[in-house]
KEKE-3310 file (N, C-alpha, C; in steps of 0.2 Angstrom, whole numbers, plus 5000, padded with zeros to 4 digits):
npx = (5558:5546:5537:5529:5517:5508:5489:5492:5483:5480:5483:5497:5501:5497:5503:5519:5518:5516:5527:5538:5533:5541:5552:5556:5553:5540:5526:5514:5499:5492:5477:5462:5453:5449:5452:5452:5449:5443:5443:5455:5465:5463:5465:5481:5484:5482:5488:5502:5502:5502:5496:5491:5494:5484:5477:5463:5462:5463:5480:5482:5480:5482:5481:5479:5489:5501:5497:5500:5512:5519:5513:5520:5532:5540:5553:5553:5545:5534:5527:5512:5498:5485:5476:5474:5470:5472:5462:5451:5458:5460:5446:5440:5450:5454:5451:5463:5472:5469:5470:5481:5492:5489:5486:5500:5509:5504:5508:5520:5521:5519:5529:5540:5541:5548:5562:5565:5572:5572:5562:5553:5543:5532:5532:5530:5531:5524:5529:5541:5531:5528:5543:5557:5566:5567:5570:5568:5579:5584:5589:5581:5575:5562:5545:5531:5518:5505:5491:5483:5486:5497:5504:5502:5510:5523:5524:5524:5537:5544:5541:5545:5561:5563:5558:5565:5580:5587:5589:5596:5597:5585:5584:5578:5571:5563:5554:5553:5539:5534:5522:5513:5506:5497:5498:5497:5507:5500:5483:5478:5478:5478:5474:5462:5450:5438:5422:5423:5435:5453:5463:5475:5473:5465:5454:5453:5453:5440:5431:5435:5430:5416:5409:5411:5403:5414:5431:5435:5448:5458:5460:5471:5480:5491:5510:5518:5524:5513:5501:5496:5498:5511:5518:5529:5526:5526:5530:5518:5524:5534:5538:5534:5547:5554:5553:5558:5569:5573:5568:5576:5591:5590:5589:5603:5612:5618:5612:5605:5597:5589:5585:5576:5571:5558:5556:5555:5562:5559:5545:5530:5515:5498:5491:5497:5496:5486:5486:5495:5487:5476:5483:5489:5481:5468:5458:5443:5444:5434:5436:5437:5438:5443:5441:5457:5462:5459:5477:5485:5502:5510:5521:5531:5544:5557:5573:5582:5595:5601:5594:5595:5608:5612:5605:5604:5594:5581:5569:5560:5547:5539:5528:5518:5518:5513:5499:5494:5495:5484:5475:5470:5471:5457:5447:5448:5443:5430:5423:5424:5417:5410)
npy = (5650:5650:5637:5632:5622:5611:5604:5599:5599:5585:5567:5566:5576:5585:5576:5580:5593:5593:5587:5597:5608:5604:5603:5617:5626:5638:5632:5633:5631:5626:5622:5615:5607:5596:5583:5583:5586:5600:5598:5594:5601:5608:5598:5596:5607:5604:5592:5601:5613:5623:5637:5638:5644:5644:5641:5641:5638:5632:5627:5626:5640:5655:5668:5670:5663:5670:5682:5675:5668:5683:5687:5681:5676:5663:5651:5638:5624:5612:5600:5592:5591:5582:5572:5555:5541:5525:5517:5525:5534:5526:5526:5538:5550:5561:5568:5567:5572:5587:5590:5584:5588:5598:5609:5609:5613:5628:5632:5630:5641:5653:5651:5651:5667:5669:5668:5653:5642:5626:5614:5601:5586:5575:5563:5546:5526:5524:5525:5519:5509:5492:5483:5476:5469:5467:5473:5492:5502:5520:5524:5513:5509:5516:5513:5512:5518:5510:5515:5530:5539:5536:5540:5553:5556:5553:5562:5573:5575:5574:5586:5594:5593:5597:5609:5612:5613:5622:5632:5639:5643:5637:5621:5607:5589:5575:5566:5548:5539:5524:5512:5522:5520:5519:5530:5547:5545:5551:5548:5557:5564:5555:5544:5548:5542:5550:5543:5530:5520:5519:5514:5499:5498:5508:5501:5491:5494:5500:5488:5482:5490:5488:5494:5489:5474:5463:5464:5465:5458:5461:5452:5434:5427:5431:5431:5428:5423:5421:5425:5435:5451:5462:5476:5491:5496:5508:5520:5534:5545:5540:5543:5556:5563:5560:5569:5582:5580:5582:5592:5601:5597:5601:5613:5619:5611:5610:5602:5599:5588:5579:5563:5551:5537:5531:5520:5505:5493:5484:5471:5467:5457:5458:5448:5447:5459:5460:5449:5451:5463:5458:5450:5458:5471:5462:5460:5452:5451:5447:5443:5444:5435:5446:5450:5455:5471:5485:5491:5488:5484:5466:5465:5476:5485:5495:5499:5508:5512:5525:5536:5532:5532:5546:5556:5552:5546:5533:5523:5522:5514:5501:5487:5484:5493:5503:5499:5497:5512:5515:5510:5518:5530:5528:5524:5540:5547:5544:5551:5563:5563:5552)
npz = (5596:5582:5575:5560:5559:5548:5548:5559:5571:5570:5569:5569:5568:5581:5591:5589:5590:5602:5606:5601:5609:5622:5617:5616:5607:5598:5592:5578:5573:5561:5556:5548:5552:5546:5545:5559:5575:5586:5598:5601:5601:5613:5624:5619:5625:5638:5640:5638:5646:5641:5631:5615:5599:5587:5569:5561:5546:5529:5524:5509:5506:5500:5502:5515:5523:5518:5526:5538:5539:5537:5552:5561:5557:5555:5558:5554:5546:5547:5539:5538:5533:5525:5517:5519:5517:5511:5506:5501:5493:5482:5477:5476:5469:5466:5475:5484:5475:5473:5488:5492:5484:5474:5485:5492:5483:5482:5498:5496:5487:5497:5505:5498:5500:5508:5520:5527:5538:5538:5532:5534:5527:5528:5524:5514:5517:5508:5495:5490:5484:5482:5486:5480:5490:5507:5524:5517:5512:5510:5496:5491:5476:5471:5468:5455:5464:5474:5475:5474:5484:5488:5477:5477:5485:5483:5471:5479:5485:5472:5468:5481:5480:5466:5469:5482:5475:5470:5482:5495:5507:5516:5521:5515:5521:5519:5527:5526:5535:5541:5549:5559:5575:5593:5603:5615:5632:5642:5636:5633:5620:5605:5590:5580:5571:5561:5555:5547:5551:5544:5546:5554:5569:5575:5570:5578:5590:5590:5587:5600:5612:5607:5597:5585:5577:5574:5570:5553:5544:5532:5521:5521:5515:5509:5505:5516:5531:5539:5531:5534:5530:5533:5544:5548:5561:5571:5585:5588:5597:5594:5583:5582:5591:5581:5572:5576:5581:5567:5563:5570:5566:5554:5553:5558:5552:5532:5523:5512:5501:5514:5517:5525:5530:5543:5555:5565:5561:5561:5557:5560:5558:5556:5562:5572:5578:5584:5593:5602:5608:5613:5622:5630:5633:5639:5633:5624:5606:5592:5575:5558:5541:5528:5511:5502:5502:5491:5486:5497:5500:5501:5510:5522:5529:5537:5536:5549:5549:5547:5550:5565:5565:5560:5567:5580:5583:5591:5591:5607:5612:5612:5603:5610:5621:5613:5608:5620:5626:5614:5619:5629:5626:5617:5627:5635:5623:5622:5631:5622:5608:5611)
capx = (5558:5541:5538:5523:5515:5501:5488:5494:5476:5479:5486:5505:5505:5497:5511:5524:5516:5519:5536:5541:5535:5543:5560:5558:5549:5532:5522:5509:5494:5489:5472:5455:5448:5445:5453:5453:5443:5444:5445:5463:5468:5463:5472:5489:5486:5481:5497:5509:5503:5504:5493:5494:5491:5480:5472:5458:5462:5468:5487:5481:5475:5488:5480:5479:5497:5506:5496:5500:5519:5520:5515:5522:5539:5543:5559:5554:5540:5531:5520:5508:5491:5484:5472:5480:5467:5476:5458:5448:5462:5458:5439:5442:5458:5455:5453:5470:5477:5469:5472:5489:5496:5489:5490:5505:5512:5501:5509:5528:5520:5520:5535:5546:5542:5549:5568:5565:5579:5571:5556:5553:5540:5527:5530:5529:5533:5522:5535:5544:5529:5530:5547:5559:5569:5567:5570:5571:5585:5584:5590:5579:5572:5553:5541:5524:5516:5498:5486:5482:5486:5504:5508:5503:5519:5528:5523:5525:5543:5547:5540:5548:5566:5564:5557:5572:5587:5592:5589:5605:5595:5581:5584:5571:5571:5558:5553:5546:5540:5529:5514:5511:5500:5499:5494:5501:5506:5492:5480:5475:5479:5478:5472:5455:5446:5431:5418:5428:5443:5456:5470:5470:5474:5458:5447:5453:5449:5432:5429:5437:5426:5408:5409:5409:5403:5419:5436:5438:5454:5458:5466:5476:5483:5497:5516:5521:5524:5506:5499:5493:5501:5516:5520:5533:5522:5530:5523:5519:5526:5543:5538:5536:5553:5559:5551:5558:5578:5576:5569:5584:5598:5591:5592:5610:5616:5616:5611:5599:5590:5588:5578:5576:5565:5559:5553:5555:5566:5554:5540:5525:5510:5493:5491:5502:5496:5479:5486:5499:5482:5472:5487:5492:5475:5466:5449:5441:5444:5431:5437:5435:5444:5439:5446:5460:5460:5465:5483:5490:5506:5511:5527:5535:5545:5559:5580:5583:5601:5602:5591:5598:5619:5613:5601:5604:5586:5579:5560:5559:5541:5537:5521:5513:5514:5508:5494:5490:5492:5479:5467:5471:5468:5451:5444:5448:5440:5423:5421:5421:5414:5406)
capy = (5649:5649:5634:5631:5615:5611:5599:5602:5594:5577:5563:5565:5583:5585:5573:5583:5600:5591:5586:5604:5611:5601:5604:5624:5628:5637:5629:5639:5624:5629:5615:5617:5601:5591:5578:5582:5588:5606:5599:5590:5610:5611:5592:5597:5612:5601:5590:5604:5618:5631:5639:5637:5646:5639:5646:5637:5638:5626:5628:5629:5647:5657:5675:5669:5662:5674:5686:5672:5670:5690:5691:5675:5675:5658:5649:5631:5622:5605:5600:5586:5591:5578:5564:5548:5533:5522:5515:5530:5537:5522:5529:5547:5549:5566:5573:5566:5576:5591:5591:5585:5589:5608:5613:5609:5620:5635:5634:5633:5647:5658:5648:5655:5674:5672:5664:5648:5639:5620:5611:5594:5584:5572:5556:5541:5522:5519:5530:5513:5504:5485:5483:5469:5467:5471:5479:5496:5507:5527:5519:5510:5512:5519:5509:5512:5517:5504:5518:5537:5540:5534:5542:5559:5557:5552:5567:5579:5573:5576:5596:5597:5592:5601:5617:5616:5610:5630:5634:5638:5645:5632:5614:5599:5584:5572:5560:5542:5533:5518:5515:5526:5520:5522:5539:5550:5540:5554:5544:5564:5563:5549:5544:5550:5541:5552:5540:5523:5520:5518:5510:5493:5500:5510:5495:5484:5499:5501:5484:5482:5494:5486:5500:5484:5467:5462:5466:5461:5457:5463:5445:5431:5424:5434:5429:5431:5418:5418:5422:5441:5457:5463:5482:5491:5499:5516:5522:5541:5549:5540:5548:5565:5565:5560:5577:5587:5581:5582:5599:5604:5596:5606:5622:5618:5610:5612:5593:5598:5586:5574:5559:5549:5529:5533:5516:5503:5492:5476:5470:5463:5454:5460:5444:5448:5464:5457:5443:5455:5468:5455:5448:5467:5473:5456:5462:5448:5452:5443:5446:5440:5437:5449:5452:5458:5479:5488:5495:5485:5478:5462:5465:5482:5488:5498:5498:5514:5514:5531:5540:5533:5534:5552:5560:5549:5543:5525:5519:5521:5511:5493:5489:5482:5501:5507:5496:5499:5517:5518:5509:5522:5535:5526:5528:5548:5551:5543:5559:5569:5561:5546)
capz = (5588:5579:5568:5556:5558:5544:5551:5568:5577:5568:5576:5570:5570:5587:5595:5587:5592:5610:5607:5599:5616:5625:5615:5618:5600:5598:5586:5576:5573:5554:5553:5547:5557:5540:5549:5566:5580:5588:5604:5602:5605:5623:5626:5619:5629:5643:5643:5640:5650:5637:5626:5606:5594:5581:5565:5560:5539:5523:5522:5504:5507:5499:5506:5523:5525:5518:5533:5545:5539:5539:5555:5566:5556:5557:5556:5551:5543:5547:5533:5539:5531:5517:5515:5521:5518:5504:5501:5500:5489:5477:5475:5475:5467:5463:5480:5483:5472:5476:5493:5495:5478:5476:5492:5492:5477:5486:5503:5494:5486:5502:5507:5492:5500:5513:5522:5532:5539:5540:5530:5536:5521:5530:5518:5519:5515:5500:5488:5490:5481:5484:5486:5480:5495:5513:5525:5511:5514:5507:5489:5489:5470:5473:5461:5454:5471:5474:5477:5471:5493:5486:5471:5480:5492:5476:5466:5483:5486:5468:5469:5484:5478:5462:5472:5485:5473:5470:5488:5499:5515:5518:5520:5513:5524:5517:5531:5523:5538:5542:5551:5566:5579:5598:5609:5621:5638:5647:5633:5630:5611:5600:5582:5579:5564:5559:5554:5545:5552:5538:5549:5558:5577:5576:5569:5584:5596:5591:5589:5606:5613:5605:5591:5579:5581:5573:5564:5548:5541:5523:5519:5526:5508:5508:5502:5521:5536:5543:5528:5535:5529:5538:5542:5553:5567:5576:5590:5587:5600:5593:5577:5584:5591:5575:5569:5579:5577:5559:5561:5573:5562:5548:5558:5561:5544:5527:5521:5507:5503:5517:5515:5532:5534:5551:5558:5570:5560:5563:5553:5565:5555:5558:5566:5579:5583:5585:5597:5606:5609:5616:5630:5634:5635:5642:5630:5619:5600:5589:5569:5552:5535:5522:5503:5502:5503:5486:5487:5500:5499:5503:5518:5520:5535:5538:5538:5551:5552:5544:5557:5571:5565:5559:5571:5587:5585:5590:5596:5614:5614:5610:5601:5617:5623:5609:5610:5630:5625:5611:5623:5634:5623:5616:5634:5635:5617:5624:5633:5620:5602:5612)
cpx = (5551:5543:5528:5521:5507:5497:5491:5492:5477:5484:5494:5506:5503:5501:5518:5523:5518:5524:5540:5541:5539:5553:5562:5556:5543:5530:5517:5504:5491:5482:5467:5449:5445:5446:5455:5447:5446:5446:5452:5467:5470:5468:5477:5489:5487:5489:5503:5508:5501:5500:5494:5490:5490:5478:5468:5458:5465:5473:5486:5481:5480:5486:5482:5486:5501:5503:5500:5509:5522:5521:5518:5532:5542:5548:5557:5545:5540:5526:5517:5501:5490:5480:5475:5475:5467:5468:5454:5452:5461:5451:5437:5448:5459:5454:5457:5473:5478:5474:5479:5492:5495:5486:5494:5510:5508:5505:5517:5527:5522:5527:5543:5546:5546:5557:5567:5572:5577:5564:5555:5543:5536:5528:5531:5531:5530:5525:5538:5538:5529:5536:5551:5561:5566:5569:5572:5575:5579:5585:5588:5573:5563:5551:5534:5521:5506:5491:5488:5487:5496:5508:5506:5510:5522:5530:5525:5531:5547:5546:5545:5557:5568:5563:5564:5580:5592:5593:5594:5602:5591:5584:5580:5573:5563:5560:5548:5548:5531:5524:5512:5505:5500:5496:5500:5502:5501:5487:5474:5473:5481:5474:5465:5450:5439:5429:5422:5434:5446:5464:5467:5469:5466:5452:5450:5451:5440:5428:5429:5431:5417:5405:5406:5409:5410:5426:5437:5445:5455:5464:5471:5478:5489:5505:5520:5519:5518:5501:5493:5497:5508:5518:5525:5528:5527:5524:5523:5519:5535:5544:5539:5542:5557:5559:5557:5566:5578:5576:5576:5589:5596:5592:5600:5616:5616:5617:5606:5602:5591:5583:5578:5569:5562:5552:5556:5561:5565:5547:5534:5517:5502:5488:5492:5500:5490:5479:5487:5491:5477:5477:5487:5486:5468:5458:5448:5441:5441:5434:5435:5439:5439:5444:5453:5459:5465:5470:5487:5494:5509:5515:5529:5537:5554:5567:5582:5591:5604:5601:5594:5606:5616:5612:5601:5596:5586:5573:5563:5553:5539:5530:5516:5512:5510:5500:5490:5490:5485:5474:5465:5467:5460:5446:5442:5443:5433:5422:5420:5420:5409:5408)
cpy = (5647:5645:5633:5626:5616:5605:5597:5597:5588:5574:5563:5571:5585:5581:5576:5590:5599:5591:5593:5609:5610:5602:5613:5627:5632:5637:5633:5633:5629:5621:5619:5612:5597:5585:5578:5585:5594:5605:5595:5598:5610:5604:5594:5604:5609:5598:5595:5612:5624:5632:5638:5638:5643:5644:5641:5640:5632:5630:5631:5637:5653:5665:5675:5667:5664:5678:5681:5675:5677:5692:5686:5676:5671:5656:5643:5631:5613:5603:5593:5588:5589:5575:5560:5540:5530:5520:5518:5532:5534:5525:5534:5551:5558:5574:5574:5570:5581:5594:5590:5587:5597:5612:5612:5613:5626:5637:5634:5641:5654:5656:5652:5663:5676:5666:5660:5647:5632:5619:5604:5592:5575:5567:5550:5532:5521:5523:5524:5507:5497:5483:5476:5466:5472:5468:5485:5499:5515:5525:5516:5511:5512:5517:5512:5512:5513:5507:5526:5542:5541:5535:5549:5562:5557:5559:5573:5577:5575:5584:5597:5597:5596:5607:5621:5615:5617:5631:5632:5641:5639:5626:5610:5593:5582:5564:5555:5539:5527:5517:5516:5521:5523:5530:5541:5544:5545:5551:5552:5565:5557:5552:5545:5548:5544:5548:5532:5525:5518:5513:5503:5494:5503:5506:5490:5489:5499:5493:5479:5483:5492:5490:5494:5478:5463:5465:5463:5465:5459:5456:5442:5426:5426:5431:5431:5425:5415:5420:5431:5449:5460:5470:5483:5499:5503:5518:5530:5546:5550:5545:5556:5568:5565:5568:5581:5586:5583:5590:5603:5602:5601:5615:5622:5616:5608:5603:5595:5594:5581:5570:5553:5543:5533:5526:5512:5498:5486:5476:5464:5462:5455:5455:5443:5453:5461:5452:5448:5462:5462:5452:5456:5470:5467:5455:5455:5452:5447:5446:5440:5440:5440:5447:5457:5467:5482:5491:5493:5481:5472:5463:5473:5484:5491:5497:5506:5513:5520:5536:5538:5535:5544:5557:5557:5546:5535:5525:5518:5517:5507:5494:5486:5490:5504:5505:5497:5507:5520:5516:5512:5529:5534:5527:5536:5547:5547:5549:5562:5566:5555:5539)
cpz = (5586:5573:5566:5557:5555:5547:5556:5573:5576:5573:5576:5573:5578:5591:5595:5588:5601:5612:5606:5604:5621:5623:5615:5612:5602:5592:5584:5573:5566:5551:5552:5550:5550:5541:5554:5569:5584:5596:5608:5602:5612:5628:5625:5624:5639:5645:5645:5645:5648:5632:5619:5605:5588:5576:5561:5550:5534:5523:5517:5500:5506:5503:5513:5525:5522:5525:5538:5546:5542:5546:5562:5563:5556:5555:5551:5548:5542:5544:5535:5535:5525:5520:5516:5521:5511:5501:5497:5494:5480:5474:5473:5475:5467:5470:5484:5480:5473:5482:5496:5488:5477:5480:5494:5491:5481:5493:5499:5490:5489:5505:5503:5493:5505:5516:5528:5531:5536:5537:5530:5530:5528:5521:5521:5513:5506:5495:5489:5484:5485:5482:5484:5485:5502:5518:5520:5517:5509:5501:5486:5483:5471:5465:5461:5460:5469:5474:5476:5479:5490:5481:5474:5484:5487:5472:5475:5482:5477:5465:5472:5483:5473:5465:5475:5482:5471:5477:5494:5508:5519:5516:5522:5518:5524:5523:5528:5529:5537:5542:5558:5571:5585:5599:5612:5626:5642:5643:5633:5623:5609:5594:5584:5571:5564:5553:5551:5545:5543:5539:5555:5566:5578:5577:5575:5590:5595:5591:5597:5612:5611:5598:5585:5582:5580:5569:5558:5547:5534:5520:5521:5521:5505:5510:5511:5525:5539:5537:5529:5534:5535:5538:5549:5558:5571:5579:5589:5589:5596:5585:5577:5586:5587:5570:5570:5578:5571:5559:5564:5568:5558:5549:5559:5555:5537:5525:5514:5500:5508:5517:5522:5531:5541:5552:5563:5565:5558:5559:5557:5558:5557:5563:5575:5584:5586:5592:5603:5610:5614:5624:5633:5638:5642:5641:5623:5612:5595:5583:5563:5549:5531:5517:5505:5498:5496:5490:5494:5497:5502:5512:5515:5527:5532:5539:5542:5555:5551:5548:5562:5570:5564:5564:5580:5589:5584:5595:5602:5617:5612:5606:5606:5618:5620:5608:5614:5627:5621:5614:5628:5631:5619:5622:5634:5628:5622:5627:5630:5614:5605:5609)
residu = (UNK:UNK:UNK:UNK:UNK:UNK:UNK:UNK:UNK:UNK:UNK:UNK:UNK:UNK:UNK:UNK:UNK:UNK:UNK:UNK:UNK:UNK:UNK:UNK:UNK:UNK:UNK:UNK:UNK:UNK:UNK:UNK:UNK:UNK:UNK:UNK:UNK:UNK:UNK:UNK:UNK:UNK:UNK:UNK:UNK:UNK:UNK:UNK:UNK:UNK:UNK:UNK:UNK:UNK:UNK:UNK:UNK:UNK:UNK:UNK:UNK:UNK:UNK:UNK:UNK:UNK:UNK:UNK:UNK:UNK:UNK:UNK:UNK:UNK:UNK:UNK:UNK:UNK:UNK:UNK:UNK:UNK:UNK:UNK:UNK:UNK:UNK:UNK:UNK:UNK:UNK:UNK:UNK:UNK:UNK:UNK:UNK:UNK:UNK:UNK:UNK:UNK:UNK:UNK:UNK:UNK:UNK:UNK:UNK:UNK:UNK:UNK:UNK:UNK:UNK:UNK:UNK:UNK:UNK:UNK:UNK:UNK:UNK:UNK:UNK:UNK:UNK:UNK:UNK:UNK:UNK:UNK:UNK:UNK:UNK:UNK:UNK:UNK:UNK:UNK:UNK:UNK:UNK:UNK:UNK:UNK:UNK:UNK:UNK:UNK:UNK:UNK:UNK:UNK:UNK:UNK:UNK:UNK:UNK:UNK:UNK:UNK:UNK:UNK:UNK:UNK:UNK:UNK:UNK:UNK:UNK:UNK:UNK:UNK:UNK:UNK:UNK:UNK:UNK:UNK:UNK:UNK:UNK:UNK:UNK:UNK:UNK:UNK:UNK:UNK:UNK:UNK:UNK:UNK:UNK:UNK:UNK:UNK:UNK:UNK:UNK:UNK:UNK:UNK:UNK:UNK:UNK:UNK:UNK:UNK:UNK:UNK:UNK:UNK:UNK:UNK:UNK:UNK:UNK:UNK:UNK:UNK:UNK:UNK:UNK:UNK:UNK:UNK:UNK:UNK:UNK:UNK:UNK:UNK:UNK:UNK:UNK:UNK:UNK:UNK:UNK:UNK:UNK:UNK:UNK:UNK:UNK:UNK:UNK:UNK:UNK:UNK:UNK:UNK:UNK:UNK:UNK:UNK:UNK:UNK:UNK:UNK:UNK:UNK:UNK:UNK:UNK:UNK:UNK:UNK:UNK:UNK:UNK:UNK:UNK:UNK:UNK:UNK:UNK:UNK:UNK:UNK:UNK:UNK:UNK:UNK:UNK:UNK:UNK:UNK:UNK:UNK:UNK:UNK:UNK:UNK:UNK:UNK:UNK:UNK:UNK:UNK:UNK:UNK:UNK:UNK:UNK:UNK:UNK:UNK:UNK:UNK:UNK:UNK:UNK:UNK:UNK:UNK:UNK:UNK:UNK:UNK:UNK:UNK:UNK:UNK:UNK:UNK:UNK:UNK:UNK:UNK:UNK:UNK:UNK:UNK:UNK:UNK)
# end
């Protein structure tokens, strides 16, 4: 069964193009490398064996993926391709929108010609905003999201609900999860931050590594225990497997719309990872306190009793692994970016 996966190369979609091999799927890798690297291809091939078919274009591109759809046929559709750096987004709001907002409408465009079974929606926590209580649930009422990054999931998720609210053949299942970190356990594929990182796993690898002389922190004055931001960390292979049930339930039952948390269920303090990185690993971590980072919020983690009671999913991997993995995977990339 041929699935679409937009943004494919990147660090979620590429984990999820391994898991979908792995589950007896062929995946069609739809990237143009605006956040990724051409040679996260010849690794997933690496891991799994098997060839994959890529096409080097923007999703956006309605000529071109009507040809693809046309001639691939696909059953499903995994939409990962957007912009994802909350700060950035703050800066340059408007090529947030572009990019995840219309090419969005363009690819349902080509989407509307054609009978899929299953469309799984790449979102993500900040549709919650700064939440009043937590751990949020599914119900939990979505606030003013903190950054332009967060009102794009916002505004996508409400396309696609209006889009798919007629539609009796394809079934929506809009995943808001967390915050991904972590590699492969071959440390083949991991997160690949071209040029300033945007997340903090990366910024403690390069600093790790000598990349920077230190990390700074983006504030330690925050309404939380230690006084450092708190998120719920998924390692992003467990995320990949979360893909890939959701896409199977949908191929199998008519749920539309599903809407699915997918995290860990735990809320770790950026403190912690920092501490937890330094014992697991056993690498000196020099950092600093900055200003606090527009459009962060305070605490935000995850209540996933929905996913696991539904779809029989639960984290298989601590954040120590994911941790040792990404140091794993920091290694390998010096071979090919340096």
């Amino acid at each position: 069964m041929k699935i679409i996966v937009t943004g494919g190369a990147g660090f979620i979609g590429s984990h999820t193009v391994v898991e979908l091999i792995n589950n007896g799927y062929e995946p069609i890798i739809i990237d143009d490398f605006r956040n990724a690297e051409p040679f996260v291809i010849d690794q997933i091939e690496k891991i799994t064996g098997i060839m994959i078919k890529h096409y080097p274009i923007n999703c956006g591109d309605v000529k071109s993926m009507n040809q693809i759809f046309k001639k691939e046929k696909p059953e499903g559709v995994i939409h990962f391709a957007a912009d994802k750096a909350v700060g950035e987004s703050v800066e340059n709001p408007l090529k947030y929108f572009e990019n995840n907002i219309s090419n969005l409408i363009q690819l349902l465009k080509v989407v509307d010609q054609f009978e899929l079974k299953s469309f799984v929606f790449s979102s993500s926590c900040t549709v919650y905003g700064n939440p009043d209580t937590i751990p949020v649930v599914e119900s939990t009422p979505t606030k003013p999201a903190f950054s332009p990054y967060g009102e794009t999931k916002q505004m996508g998720e409400k396309i696609l609900l209006d889009y798919f609210k007629n539609k009796t053949i394809c079934n929506l299942s809009l995943l808001r999860y967390f915050n991904p970190i972590g590699a492969h356990s071959s440390g083949k594929i991991g997160e690949l931050p071209l040029g300033v990182p945007n997340n903090l796993v990366p910024f403690i690898m390069q600093t790790a590594t000598g990349k920077r002389e230190a990390l700074t922190v983006f504030g330690n004055d925050y309404d939380t225990p230690d006084g450092y931001c708190i998120r719920d960390y998924i390692h992003v292979v467990d995320l990949a497997e979360a893909h890939v049930l959701t896409l199977k339930y949908g191929m199998k039952k008519d749920h539309n719309p599903l809407i699915l948390n997918v995290g860990t269920g735990k809320g770790h303090s950026v403190l912690e990872v920092i501490e937890t990185f330094k014992r697991e690993v056993g690498v000196k971590l020099n950092f600093k306190i900055g200003n606090r980072r527009a459009g962060d919020v305070p605490s935000i983690y995850a209540d996933n009793k929905k996913i696991v009671a539904l779809l029989g999913w639960k984290p298989r991997y601590s954040l120590a692994d994911a941790l040792v993995h990404a140091w794993k995977w920091e290694q390998e990339m010096k071979k090919h970016i340096g």
